[in-house]
C-alpha positions in Angstrom: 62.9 197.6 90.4 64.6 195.4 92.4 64.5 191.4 91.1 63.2 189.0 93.4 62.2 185.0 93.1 61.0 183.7 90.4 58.7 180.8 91.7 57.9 179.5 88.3 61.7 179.1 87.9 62.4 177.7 91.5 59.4 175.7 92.0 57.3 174.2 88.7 55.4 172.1 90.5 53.1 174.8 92.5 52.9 177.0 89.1 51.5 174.5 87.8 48.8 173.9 90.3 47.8 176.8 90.3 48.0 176.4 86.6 45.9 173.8 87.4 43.3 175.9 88.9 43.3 178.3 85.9 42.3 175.5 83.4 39.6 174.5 85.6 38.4 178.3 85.7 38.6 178.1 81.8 36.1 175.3 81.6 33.4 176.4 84.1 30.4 178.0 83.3 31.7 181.3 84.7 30.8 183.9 82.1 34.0 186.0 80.5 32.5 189.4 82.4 32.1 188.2 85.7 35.7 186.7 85.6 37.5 189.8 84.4 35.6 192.0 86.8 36.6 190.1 89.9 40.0 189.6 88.6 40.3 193.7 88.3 39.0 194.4 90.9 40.2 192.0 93.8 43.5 193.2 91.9 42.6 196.8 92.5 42.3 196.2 96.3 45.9 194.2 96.4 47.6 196.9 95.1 48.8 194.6 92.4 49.9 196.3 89.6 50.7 193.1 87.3 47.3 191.5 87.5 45.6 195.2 87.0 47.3 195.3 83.7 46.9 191.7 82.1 43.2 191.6 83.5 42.1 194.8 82.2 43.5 193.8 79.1 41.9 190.9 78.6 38.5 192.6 79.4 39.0 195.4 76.6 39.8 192.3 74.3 36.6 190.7 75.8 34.6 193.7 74.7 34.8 194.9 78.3 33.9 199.2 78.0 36.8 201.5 79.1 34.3 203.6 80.6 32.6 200.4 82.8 36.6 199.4 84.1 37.5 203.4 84.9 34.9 203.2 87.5 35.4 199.6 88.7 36.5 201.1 92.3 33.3 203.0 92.1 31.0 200.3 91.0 28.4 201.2 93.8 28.4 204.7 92.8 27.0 204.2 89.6 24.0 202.4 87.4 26.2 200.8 84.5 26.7 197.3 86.2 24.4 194.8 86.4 22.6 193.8 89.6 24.6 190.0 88.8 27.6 191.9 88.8 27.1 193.9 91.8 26.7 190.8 93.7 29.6 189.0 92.0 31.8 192.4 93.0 30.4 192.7 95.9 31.8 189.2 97.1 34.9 189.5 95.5 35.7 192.6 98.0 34.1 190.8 101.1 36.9 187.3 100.3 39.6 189.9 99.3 39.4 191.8 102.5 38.2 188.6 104.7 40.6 189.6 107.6 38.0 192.9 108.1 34.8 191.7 108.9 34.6 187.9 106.6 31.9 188.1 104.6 28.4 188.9 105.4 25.4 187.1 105.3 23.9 189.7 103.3 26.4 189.8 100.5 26.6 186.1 100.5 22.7 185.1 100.4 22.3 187.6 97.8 25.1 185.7 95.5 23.5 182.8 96.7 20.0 184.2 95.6 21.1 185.0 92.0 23.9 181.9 91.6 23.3 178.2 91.1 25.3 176.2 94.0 27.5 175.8 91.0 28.5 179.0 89.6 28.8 180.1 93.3 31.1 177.8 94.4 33.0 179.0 90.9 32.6 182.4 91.5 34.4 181.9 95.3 37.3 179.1 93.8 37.6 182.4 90.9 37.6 185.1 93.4 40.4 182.4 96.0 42.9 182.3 92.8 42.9 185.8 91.9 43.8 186.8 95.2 46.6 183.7 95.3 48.3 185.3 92.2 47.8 188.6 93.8 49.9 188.0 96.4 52.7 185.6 93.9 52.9 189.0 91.9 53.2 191.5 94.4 55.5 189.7 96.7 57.9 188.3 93.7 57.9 191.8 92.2 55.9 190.9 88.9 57.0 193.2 86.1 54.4 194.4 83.7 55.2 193.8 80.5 55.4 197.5 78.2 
């Protein structure tokens, strides 16, 4: 694969802000779950291989089931998520594929419904940095790690 820019090289000052909003991640009351699963799956829609690897990783380490991240793309289609999680996923593909329709009201009353104005606003800062490293990996040619 071809190498491209390495922005963490060429420009330490926005890794670390978006370091930055990693640690702050880390310390909010967003549970381990909820954070891998938007991570996967907002990773899934990107295309971007990197994050699909290290995030599904982490999961498994989490205690994450192989079984619950094999049908992650086809977490409507069956009963093993919960209904907080639905919602979570649910507004993680609404952000990551904004430019479509935004995101409804429906899908954003019923996060709304379930969350605290607190963990929302964490799930939507969560589901915003994913999709900011999404598009840092893909475009600087990330390589997974074997």
């Amino acid at each position: 694969m071809e190498k491209r820019i390495n922005i963490q090289e060429t420009e330490p000052q926005a890794y670390k802000a978006m370091y930055a909003l990693e640690g702050y991640l880390q310390t909010s009351g967003l549970s381990k779950t909820h954070k891998e699963l938007l991570k996967i799956r907002a990773s899934q829609i990107n295309g971007c291989a990197f994050c699909i690897d290290m995030h599904t990783k982490d999961a498994l380490k989490n205690g994450e089931t192989q079984q619950r991240i094999f049908l992650l793309n086809a977490w409507r289609e069956t009963n093993l998520f919960t209904e907080d999680e639905k919602a979570v996923l649910a507004l993680t593909e609404e952000m990551t594929k904004i430019h479509e329709h935004g995101v409804s009201d429906e899908v954003y009353n019923k996060a709304a419904q379930l969350f605290d104005p607190h963990y929302l606003s964490q799930l939507i800062m969560a589901i915003v940095t994913i999709n900011a490293w999404n598009r840092i990996a893909i475009t600087s040619k990330a390589e997974i790690a074997q």
